[in-house]
N, C-alpha and C positions, 0 to 999 in steps of 0.2 A: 239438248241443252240442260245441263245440272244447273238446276236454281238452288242460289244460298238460303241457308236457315237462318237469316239474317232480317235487320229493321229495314224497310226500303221506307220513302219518300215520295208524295206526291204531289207535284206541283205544278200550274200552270208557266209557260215559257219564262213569263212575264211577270211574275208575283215576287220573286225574289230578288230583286236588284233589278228589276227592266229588263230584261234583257237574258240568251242564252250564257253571253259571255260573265254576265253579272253573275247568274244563277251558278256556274265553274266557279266562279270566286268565292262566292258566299261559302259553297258546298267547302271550300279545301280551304277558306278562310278559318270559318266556324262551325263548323260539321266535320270535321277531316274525317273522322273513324263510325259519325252517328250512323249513316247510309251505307253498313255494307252488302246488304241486301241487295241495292240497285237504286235506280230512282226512272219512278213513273212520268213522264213531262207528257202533259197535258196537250191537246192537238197544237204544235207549232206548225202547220201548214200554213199555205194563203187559206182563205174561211172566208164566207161572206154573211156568215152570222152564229148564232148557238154558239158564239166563243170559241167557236176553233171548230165544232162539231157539225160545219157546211163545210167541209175541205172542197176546193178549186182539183186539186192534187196534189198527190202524195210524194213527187217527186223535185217537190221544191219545198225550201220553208220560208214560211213570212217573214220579208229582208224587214220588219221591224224588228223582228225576233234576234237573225243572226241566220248564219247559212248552217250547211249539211256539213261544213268542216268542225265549227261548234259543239254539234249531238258527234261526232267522231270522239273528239277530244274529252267529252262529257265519259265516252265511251268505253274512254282507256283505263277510266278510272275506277267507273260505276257501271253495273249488269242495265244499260235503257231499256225501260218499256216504253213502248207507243203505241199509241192506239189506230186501229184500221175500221173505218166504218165499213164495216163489209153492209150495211143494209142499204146505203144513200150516199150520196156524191151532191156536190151545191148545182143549185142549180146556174150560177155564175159560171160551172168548168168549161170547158173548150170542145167536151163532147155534147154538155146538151147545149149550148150555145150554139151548135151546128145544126143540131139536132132541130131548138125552134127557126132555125133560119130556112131546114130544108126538108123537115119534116120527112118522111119515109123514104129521101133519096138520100141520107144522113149517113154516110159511114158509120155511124155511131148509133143509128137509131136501133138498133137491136140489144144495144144498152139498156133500154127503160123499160119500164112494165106499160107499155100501151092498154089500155082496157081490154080489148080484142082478145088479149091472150089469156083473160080470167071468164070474160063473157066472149063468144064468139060472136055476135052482134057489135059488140065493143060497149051494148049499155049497159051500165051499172042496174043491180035488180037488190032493192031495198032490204028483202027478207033474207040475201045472204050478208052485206052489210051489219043485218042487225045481231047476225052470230060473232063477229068479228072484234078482238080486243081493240079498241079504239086508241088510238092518242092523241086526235084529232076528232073531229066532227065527221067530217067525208076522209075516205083512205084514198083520196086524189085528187087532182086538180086540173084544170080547165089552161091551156094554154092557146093561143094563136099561132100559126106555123106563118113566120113571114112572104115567103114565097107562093104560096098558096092563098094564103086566104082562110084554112080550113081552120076547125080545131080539132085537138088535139086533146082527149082526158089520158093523162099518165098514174100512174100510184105513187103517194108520198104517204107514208106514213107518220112521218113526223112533220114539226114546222108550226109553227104559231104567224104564220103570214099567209093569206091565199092571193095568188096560188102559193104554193112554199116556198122555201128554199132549199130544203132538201128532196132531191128524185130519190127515188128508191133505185138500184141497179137489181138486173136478171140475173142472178147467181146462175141460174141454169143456161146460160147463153155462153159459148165458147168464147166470145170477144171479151164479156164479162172476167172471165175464167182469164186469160190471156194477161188483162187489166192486172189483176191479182200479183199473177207471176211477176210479171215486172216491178209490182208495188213492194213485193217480199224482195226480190233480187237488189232492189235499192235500200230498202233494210240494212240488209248483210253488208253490202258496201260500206256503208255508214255506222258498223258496231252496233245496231240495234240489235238485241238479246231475248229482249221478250216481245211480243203483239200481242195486244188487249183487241179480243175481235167485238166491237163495241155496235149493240143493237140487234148480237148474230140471230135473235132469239126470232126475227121477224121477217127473215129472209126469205120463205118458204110461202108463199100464196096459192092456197087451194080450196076452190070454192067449198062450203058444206062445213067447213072447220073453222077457229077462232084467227086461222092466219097470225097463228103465232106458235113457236115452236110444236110445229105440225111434225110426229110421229109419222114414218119411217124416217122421212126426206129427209129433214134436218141433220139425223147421221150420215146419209151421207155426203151431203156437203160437207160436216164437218172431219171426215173421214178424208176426202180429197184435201180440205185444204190443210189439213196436219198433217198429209202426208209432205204436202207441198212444204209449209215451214221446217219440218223434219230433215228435208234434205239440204237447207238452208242450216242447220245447227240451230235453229231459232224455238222458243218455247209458246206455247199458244195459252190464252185465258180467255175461255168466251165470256163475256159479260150478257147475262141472263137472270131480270127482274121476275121471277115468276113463283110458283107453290112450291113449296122448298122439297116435293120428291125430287121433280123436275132436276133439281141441281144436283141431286142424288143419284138420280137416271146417268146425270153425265160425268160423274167421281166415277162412278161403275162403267161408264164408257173410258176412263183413265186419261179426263180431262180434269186441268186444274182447275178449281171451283171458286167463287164466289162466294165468303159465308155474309150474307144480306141478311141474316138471322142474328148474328151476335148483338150489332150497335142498338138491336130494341132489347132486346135481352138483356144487355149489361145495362140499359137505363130504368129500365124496367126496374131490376134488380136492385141499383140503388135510389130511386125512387121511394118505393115501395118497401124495402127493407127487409127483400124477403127473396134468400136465394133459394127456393123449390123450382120452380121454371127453368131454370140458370143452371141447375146440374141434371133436367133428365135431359135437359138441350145438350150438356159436354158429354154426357153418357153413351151418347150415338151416332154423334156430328161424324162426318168422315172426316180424316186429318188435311186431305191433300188438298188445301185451301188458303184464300188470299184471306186474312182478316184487316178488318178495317172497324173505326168507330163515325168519323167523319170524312165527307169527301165533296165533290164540288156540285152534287146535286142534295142529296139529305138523304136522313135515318131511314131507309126501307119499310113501309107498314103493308100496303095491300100491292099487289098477292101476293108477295116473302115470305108473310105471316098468316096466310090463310091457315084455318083450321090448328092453328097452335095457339091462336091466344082468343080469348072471349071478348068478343066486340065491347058487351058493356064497360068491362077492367079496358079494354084500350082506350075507349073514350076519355075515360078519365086522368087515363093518361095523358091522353091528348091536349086535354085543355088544360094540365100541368104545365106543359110543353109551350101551349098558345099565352098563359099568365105569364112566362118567364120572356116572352117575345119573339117564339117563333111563327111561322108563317107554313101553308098548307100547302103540297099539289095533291091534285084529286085524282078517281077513277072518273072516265069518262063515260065508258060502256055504262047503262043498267043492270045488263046481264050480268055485269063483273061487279056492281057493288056486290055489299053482305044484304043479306034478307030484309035486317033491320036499317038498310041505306048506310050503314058504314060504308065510308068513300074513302078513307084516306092512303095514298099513294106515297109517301113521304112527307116527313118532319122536316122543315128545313130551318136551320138553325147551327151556330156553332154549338161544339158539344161541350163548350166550356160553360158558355153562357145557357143552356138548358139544362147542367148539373148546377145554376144557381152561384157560377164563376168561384164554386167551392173549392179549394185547390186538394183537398183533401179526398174531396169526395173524385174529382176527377182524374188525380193520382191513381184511386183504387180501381175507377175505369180502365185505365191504362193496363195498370198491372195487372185484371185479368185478362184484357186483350192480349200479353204479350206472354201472358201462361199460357194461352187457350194454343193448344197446337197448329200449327202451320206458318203461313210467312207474314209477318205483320207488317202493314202498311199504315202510315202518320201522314196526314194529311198535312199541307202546311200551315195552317189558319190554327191547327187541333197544336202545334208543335211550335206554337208562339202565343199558345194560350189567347187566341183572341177571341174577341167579342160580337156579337151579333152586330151587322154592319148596318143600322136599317135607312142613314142616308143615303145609300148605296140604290138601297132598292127602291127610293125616293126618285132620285135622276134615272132609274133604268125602268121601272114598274116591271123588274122579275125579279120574282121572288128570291128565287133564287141565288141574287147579289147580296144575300144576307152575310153567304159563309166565303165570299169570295176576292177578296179585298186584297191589293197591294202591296208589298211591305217595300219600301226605300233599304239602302242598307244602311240609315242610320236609325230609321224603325226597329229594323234586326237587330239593331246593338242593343235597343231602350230594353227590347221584350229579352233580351237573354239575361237584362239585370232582376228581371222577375224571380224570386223563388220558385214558384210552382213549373219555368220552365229550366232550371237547372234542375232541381231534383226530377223531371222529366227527361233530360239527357243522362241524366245518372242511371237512371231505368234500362234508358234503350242501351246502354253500356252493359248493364249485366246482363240482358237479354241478347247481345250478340256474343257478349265474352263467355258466359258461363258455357263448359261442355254439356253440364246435363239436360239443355235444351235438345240434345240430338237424342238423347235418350227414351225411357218411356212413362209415359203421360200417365197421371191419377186425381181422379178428385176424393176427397175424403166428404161425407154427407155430414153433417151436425149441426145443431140448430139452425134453424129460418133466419138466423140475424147474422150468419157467418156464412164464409166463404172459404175453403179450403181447397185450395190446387197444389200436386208437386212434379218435379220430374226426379227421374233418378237416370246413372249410366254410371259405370265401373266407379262405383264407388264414389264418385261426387251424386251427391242429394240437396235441391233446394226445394223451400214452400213456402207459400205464399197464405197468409191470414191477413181476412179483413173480418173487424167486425162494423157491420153494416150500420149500427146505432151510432158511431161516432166515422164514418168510414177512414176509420187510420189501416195504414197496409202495414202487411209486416214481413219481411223474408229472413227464412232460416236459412244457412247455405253449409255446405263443407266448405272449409277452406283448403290450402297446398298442402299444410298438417293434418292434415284429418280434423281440427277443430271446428266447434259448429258454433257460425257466426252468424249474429242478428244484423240486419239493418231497418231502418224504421224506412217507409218509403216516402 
């Protein structure tokens, strides 16, 4: 599957008009040409929590949403990504729901990470726990097998309820393996184009390690299951929060990446007024990468950023970040904070409202997101210039309903009367129009207080200046004549 060099879209089912069908309208209403990249939708399965991210299964979608003929028709249009939790399944689905009713006579019971098959005893033992990157307190939970009587401890890794709601599934179990095929085969049915492998970084459990993208193994599962989408035409992006070799390891294994480095970088950058960070970052990044500034959990800091930025300067950023009214998630592990207890996991905030709802300055964020090589992805919240939502996270207490809010489609109309979101579509228009985006990439270095990016290809040349003390953007372009034409951004 050939991915475009193009602006894709990310959005929840439901965020844009209520609904799948809403979200087709919207998009060919008032979007026609913005998305030609694709567009990411956000888990529309049944879900029994995490917002879509406890999928029941993948073989159906939430009739609140709309059906599987909806993402077709979406499909005709636009390259769909969607997301496969390859780490965990809800615990609501109809396999582990067999599973607590019949415990080890479960058809399905080969599905789960039983303890047993990390500890041979099946007890948990503290000291290998304590090597392990946590996102939770305990990496499992305690369940009751109905028929029995017994319990049951399984692995969850994730899940903010105990026991969770997310199981973890055994990649390494043939039934597991089986799950998959059918989960991709109904993909391809459906016009899905891309799969986001979402949490793949944790799939891997073996004792003595962090239990998280665990060297060899990891390749090759991901090795099997590329091979699998492969033959399906479909393209793979693992989603992988971790030290930015790591994401490096897997460009060089000739997976598409993740750049979770840029959204601190560019804030960083205009923050601070000071692009040095910001170009030995463009100087070495690999290209074959999703970028992004906001998305539906927040800005990447620990471990994206380990060992590239000095705890003391992020702090300080941090509490930039925290005056302007964003909100915190943590590391949980000790072992994984910094030395000096830096704990922070992400920013979460819109990134409108933590550049201080400057439209100037947020423009210039854009425009180097949509310099920086690879395929850019606009969040919806970022692409209606909204605001931190903090009644949101009032009625829900997660945080993260900060950046996550709704839009009606007479919302959509209010925010497209915005300036900073028309000259925002003007952007993503030169960014999918101009040819010499396909071409090759340069930064020019010159003072701390500017930004110099350009591309070039047969003879068409743009560049992008900002200067950081007023952040105004500015592109020089060829035009059809060979003329060279300014736009202010």
């Amino acid at each position: 599957m050939a991915l475009k060099n193009k602006v894709q879209l990310i959005t929840y089912p439901d965020s844009l008009g209520g609904n799948l069908q809403a979200l087709n309208h919207v998009l060919s209403t008032y979007f026609p040409k913005t998305f030609q990249g694709g567009v990411h939708i956000l888990p529309p399965f049944p879900s029994s929590g995490d917002r879509g991210f406890a999928p029941l299964t993948y073989l159906e979608i939430e009739p609140e949403f709309g059906t599987w003929d909806d993402i077709k028709t979406i499909g005709e249009e636009y390259d769909v990504l969607l997301d496969l939790m390859v780490n965990h399944i809800s615990r609501k689905s109809k396999y582990f729901q067999d599973f607590l009713k019949k415990g080890r006579k479960s058809a399905y019971a080969d599905y789960f990470i039983t303890l047993d098959k990390i500890w041979g005893d099946g007890e948990p033992v503290q000291e290998d726990i304590d090597k392990m990157f946590l996102r939770r307190s305990l990496p499992y939970s305690t369940f009751t097998i109905e028929e029995t009587g017994e319990e049951e401890k399984v692995w969850t890794t994730f899940g903010k309820t105990d026991p969770s709601e997310q199981i973890d599934l055994d990649v390494k179990s043939e039934k597991v393996k089986q799950l998959f095929y059918d989960f991709f085969h109904n993909f391809k049915q459906n016009n899905v184009k891309i799969v986001r492998l979402d949490a793949v970084g944790y799939v891997i459990k073996k004792l003595g390690t962090s239990c998280f993208f665990v060297e060899p193994d990891i390749y090759q599962f991901l090795d099997w299951i590329k091979d699998l989408a492969d033959s399906l035409d479909i393209a793979l992006l693992p989603e992988v929060h971790a030290h930015y070799t790591i994401q490096y390891k897997l460009a060089e294994h000739g997976c598409w990446i993740y750049d979770f480095i840029l959204p601190y970088r560019i804030l960083d950058t205009l923050i601070n007024k000071n692009s040095t960070a910001l170009y030995d970052y463009l100087e070495t990044r690999p290209e074959k990468q999703f970028t992004m500034l906001d998305c539906h959990d927040g800005i990447p800091v620990k471990p994206d950023m380990d060992d590239l930025i000095d705890t003391k300067e992020a702090k300080e950023l941090v509490d930039v970040c925290l005056e302007r009214g964003s909100n915190l998630s943590l590391i949980m592990s000790d072992e994984h904070k910094d030395v000096d207890g830096f704990d922070v996991h992400q920013i979460r905030c819109s990134y409108y409202s933590v550049l201080n709802c400057d439209d100037d300055a947020y423009l210039a964020a854009r425009a180097i997101q949509l310099f920086t090589p690879g395929i850019p992805q606009v969040y919806y919240v970022g692409l209606l210039a909204g605001e931190n939502n903090h009644k949101k996270i009032e009625e829900t207490g997660d945080g993260r309903e900060i950046n996550r809010q709704n839009f009606s489609v007479e919302e959509i109309e209010a925010s497209l009367e915005k300036d900073v979101v028309q000259r925002l579509l003007k952007l993503i228009d030169f960014r999918n129009d101009y040819e010499a985006f396909n071409g090759d990439f340069s930064v020019q270095k010159s003072a701390d207080h500017e930004v110099i990016m350009g591309w070039v290809k047969d003879g068409k040349q743009c560049s992008l200046f900002i200067d950081l003390n007023n952040s105004q953007s500015i592109i020089k372009y060829t035009g059809e004549n060979g003329e060279i034409i300014k736009y202010y951004v």
